[in-house]
C-alpha positions as CSV (number, residue, x, y, z in Angstrom):
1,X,183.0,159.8,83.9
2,X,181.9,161.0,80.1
3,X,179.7,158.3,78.1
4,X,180.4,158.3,74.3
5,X,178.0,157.4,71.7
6,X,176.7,153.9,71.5
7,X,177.2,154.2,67.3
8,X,180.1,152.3,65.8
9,X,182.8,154.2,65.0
10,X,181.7,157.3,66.5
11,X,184.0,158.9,69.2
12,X,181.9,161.7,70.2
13,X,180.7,162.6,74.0
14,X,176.9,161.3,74.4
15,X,174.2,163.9,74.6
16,X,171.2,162.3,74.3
17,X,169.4,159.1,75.2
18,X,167.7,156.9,72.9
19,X,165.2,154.2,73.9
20,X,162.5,152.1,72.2
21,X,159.8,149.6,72.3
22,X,158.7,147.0,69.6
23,X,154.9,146.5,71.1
24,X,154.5,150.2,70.0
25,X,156.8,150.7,67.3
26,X,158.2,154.2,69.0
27,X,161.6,155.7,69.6
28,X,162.3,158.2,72.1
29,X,165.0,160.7,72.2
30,X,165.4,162.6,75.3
31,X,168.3,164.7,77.2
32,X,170.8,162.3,78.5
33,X,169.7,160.9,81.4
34,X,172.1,161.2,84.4
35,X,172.4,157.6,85.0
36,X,173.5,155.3,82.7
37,X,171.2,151.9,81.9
38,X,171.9,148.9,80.1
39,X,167.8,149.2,78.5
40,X,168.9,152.2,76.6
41,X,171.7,153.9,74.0
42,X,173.7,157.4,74.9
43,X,174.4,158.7,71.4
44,X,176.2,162.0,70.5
45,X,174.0,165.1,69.6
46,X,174.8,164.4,65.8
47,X,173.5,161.5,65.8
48,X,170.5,162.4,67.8
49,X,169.9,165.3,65.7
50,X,169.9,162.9,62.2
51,X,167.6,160.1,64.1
52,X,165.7,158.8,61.5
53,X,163.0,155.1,62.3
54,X,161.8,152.4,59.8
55,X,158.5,152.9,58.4
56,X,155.7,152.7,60.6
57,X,157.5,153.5,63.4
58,X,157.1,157.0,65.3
59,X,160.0,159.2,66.6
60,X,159.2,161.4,69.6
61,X,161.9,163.5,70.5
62,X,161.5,165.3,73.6
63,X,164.9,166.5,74.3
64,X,163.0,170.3,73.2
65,X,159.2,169.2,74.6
66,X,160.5,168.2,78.5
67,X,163.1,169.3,81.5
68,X,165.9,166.0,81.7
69,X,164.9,163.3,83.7
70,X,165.9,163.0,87.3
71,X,168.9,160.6,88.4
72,X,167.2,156.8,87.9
73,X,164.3,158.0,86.0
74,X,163.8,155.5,82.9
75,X,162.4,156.3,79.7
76,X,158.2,156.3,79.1
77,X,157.9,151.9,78.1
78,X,160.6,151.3,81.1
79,X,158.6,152.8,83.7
80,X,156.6,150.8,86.3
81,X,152.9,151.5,86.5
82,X,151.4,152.1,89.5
């Protein structure tokens, strides 16, 4: 089944993943993951592409820096440490 982008109004097919956490003030975008999860956002590759984050906040896109996660595979501030 195809995800669509999590922005109102926008109809297109999701191609990335976008995730954040407040402690850090960071936004990640990364390939879409395989799995959907209720802790993140699929939005379209527009969308990704034209990210921009409040002030003070840091954007680390690493749909270009990383391979796509693995089926289950959360996010960097939704993993579990070990």
């Amino acid at each position: 089944m195809s995800r669509h982008c999590a922005k109102p109004t926008c109809d297109n097919l999701a191609a990335a993943t976008l995730s954040y956490q407040y402690e850090t003030a960071t936004v990640w975008v990364e390939h879409l993951h395989i799995d959907g999860h209720p802790m993140t956002h699929d939005i379209c590759l527009r969308h990704a592409d034209a990210m921009v984050v409040p002030k003070g906040w840091t954007l680390e896109d690493q749909r270009h820096a990383a391979p796509a996660r693995t089926a289950g595979a959360l996010p960097g501030p939704l993993q579990q440490a070990s």
